[in-house]
N, C-alpha and C positions, 0 to 999 in steps of 0.2 A: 338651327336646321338639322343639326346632326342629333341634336336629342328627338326631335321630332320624326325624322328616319327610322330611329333607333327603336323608340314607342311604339312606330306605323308596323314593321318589322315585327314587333309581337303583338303584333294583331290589335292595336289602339286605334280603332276608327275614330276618334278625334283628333286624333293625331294627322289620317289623313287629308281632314279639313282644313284643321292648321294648316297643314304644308302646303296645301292647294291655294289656300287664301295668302301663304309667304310666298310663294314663287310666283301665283299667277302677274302679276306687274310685272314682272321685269321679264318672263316667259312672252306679254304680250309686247312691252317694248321692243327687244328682242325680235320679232316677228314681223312689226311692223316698219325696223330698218331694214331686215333684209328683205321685204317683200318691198319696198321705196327702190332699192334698188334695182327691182328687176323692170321698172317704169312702167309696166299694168298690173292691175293685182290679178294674181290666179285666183285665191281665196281671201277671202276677208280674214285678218290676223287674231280676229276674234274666235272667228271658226276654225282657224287652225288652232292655235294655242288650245280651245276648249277640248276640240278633237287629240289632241298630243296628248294634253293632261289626261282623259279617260283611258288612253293607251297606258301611261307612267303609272296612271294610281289606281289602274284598274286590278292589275295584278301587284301582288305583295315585291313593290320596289327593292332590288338588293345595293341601293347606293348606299355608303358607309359614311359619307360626308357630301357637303356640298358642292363641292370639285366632280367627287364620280358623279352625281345628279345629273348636273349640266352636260357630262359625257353621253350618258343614260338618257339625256333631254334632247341632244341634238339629233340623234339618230331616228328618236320619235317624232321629232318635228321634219329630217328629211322624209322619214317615211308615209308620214300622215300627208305633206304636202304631191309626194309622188302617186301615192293612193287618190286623192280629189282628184289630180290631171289624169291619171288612167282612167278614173270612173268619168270625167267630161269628156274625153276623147269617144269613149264604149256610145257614151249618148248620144255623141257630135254624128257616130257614125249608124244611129236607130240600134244600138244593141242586134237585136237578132235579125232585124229587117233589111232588108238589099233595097239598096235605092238604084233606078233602074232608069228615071230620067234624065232627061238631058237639061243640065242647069249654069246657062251662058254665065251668072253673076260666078259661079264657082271656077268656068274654065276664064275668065278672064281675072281671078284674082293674081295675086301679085307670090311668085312662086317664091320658096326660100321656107325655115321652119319657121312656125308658130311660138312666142313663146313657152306653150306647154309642150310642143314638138323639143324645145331647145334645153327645156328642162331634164326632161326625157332621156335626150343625149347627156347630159350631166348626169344623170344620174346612172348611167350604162357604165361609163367611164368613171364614176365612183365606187364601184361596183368590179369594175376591172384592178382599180388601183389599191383595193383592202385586200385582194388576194396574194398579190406578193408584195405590198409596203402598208401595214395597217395601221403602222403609227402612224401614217404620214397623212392615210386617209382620217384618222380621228383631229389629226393637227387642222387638215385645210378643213373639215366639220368645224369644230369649233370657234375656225376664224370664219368662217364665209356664215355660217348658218346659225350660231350664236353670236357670233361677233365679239367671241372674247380676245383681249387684247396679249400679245406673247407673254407676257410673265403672265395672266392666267392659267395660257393656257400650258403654260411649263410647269405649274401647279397643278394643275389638273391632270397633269399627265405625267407628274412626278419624273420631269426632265428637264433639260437647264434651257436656259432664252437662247443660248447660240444654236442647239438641238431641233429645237422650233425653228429659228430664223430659215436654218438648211431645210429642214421640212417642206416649210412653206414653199419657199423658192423651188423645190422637187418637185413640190406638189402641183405648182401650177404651169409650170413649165410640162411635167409631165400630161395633165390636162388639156393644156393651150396644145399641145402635139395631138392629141387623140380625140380632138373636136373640132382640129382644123378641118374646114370645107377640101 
């Protein structure tokens, strides 16, 4: 993978085939544990993965190895998945149209967020948390939204498992605070 980076990097359009056709599997695996987790799907994991990868390999990738990829990978994958929920929200609401009647199924539904509302909030407060702890925001990225397990992602980020474990636990607790209802 890191020869293939390497190739892509100077400008080896076969290169970014290859890489596209080594990562996509485990990019869609990947996508499709974390989207099982959230119990509806927002996007189909095919459509996201597809959409991530044309964000990664659209521009000349500056991952050095496999570890920054996945760093590089996860960030495209929150963002591509926060991009669909914005763009279905824009639709849910007719884009530039005002809806003006009175619609009983909508005032009698069942209040509380959406899960693309609850993404939303995750994402605000991911967002809040890379400003002043950015390690910690790349740590709970790589475990909640690749799913890599703590000695990855202590390789990945070129810091020790106990680093990580404190991360985490920072991270979610600082989260679970700033999502509370």
């Amino acid at each position: 993978m890191t020869r293939l980076l390497q190739a892509y990097r100077a400008g080896d359009e076969s290169a970014r085939d290859a890489l596209y056709a080594l990562v996509y599997g485990e990019l869609k695996g990947i996508a499709i544990r974390r989207l099982a987790r959230m119990g509806r799907s927002i996007i189909d994991p095919t459509e996201l993965v597809n959409e991530a990868l044309l964000r990664l390999l659209g521009d000349r990738i500056q991952a050095q190895d496999r570890q920054h990829f996945f760093r590089i990978a996860a960030t495209a994958i929150r963002c591509t998945l926060i991009d669909v929920i914005r763009q279905r929200q824009a639709e849910k609401r007719g884009g530039d149209v005002v809806i003006t009647a009175f619609d009983p199924a909508r005032e009698s539904a069942p209040h509380g967020p959406t899960p693309d509302q609850r993404w939303l909030e995750v994402e605000d407060a991911l967002v809040a948390l890379d400003k002043p702890y950015p390690r910690q925001c790349r740590v709970i990225e790589l475990a909640f939204l690749v799913g890599l397990k703590q000695q990855e992602i202590a390789d990945a980020l070129a810091i020790n498992v106990r680093t990580v474990e404190r991360d985490l636990r920072f991270a979610k607790a600082w989260l679970r605070e700033q999502l509370a209802p």
